[in-house]
C-alpha positions as CSV (number, residue, x, y, z in Angstrom):
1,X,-31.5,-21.0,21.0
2,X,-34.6,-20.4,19.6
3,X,-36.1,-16.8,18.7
4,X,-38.2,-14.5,16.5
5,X,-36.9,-11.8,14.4
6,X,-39.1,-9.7,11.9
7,X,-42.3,-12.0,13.4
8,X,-40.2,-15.2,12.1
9,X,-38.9,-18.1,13.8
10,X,-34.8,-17.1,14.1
11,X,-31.9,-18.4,15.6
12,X,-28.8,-16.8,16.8
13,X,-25.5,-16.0,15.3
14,X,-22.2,-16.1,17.2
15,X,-18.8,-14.6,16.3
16,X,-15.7,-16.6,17.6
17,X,-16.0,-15.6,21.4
18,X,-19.7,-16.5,21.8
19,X,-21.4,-13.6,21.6
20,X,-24.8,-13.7,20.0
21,X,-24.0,-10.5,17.0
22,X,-27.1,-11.3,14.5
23,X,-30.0,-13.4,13.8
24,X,-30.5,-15.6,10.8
25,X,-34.2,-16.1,10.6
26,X,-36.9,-17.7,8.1
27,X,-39.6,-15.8,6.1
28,X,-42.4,-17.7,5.6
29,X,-41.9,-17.8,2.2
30,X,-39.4,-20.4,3.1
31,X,-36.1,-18.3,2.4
32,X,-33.6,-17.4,4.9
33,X,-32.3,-13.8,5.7
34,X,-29.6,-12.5,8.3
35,X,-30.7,-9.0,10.6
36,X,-28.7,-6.9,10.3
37,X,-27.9,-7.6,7.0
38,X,-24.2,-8.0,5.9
39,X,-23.4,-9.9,9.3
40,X,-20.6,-12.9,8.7
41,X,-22.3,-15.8,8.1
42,X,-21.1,-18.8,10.7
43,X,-22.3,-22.2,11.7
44,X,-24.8,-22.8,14.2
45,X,-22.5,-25.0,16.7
46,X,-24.8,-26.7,19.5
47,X,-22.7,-27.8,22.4
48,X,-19.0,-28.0,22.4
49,X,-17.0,-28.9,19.6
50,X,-14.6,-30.4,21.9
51,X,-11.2,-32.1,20.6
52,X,-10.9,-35.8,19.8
53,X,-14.8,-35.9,20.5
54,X,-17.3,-37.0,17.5
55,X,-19.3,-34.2,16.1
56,X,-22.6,-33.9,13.6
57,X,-22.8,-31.9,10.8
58,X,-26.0,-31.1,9.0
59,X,-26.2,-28.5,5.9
60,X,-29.8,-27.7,7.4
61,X,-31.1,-25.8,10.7
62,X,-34.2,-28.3,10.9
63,X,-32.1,-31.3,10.1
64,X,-29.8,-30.8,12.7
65,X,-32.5,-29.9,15.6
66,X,-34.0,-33.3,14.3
67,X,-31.0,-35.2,15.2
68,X,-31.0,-33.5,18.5
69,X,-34.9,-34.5,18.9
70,X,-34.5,-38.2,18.1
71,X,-30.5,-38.9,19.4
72,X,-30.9,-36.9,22.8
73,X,-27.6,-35.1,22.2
74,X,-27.0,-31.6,23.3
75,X,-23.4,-31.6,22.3
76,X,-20.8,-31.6,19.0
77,X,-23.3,-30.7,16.5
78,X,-23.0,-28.1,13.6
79,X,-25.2,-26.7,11.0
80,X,-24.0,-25.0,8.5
81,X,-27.1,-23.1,7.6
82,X,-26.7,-24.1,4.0
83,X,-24.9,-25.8,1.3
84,X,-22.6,-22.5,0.2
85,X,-21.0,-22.4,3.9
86,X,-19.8,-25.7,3.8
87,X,-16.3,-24.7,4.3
88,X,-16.9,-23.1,7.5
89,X,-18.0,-25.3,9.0
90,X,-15.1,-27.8,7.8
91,X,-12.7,-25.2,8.8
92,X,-14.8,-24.9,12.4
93,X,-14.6,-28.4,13.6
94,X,-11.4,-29.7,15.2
95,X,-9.3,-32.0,13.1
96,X,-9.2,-35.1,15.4
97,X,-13.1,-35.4,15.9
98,X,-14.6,-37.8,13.8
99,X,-17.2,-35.7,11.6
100,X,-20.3,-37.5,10.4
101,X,-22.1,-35.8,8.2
102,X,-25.7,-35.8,7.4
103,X,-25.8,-35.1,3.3
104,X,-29.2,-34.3,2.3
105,X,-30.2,-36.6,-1.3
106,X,-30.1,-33.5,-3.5
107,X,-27.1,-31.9,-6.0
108,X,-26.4,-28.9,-3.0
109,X,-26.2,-32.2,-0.5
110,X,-23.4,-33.7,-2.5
111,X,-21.5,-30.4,-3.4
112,X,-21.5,-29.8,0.4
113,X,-20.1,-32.7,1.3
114,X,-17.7,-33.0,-1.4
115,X,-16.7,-29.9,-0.1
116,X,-16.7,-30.5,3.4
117,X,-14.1,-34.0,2.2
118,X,-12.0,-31.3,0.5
119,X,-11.6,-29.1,3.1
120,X,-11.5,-31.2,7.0
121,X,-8.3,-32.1,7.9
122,X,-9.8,-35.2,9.1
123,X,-11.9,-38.4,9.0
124,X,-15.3,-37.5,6.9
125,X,-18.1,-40.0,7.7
126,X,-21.4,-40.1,5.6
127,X,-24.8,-41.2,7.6
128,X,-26.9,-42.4,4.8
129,X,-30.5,-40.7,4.5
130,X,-32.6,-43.2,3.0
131,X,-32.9,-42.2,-1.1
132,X,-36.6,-41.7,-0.5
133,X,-36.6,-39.2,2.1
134,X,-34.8,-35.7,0.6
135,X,-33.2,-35.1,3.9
136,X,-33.2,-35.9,7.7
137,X,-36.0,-33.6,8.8
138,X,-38.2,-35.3,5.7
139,X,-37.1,-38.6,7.5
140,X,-37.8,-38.0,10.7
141,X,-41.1,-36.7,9.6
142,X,-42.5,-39.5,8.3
143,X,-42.0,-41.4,10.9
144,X,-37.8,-42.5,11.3
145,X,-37.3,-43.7,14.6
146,X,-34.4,-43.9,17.1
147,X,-33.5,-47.2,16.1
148,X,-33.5,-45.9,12.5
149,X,-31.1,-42.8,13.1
150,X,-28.9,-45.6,15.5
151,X,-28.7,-47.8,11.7
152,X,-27.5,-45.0,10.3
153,X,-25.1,-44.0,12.4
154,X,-23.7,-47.2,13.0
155,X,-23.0,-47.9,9.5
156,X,-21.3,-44.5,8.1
157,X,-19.2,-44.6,5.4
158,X,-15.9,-43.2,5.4
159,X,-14.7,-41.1,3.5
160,X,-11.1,-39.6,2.0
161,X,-10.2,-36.2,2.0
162,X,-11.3,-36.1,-1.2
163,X,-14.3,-37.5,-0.5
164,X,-13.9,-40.8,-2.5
165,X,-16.0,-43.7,-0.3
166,X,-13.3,-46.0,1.3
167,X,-15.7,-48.4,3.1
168,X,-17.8,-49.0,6.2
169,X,-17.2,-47.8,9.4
170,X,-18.1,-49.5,12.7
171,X,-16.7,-46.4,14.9
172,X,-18.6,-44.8,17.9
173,X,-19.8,-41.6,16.6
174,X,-21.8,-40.0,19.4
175,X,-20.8,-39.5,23.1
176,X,-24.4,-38.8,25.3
177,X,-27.3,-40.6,23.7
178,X,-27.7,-44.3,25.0
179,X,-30.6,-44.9,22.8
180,X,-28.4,-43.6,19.7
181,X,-25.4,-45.4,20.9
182,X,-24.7,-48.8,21.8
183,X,-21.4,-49.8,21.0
């Protein structure tokens, strides 16, 4: 999953069927490019976004390989390497899985799930990221722990399609993890 492309850290870009058709890797200036160039952009799915199963959605590549490091998943997680391609990955992810997402504390973050409310067919869930932290990977660098991410997960708040905040949610929302899920 993980590579090098033009001596920077780069992962993989899939069309539909699987097949790996470009990379989308990081310059160290911190900006992202796609090689070759002009390649369509898709979310980075990690597992199986199987029907009726829960599934993760992060706007950010590092968030989302956080929440693998810390939950032990390995399945029904999506990135969609930035807050413009929120759509796709709303369009992506089956309509009955329950979607938690991950919404970074920044204007892009809220756009991008606004977005991602607007467009899924189904139930949105929110994970809050503490206000103090920008986003997960922040989090989890200083110091969030397993028992923190389980908080958050366990109390998600739903959301409509619209994405106006209906209320808590007490729902399981991961399948592999025991440490991230106790129901």
């Amino acid at each position: 999953m993980l590579g090098c492309a033009m001596t920077c850290i780069a992962f993989p870009v899939h069309d539909q069927t699987g097949n790996v058709i470009a990379a989308h890797y990081r310059l160290k200036d911190g900006s992202w490019r796609y090689f070759p160039q002009g390649v369509t952009v898709l979310p980075l799915v990690i597992g199986d976004l199987v029907a009726g199963e829960p599934v993760h959605g992060f706007e950010s590549t590092w968030d989302g390989l956080d929440y693998l490091d810390k939950s032990g998943e390995q399945e029904g997680v999506i990135i969609s390497r930035g807050a413009g391609n929120a759509k796709l990955l709303a369009e992506m992810v089956p309509s009955n899985c329950p979607l938690s997402v991950w919404t970074q504390n920044d204007q892009a973050g809220q756009e991008w799930e606004r977005t991602i409310g607007a467009v899924f067919k189904g139930t949105v869930k929110r994970c809050k990221i503490p206000v103090t932290h920008k986003d997960l990977n922040e989090w989890t660098q200083a110091g969030a722990s397993v028992d923190e991410l389980l908080a958050a997960i366990k109390n998600v708040e739903s959301h409509s399609r619209a994405g106006e905040v209906l209320g808590g949610c007490a729902e399981r929302v991961c399948r592999h993890s025991e440490r991230a899920c106790r129901s």
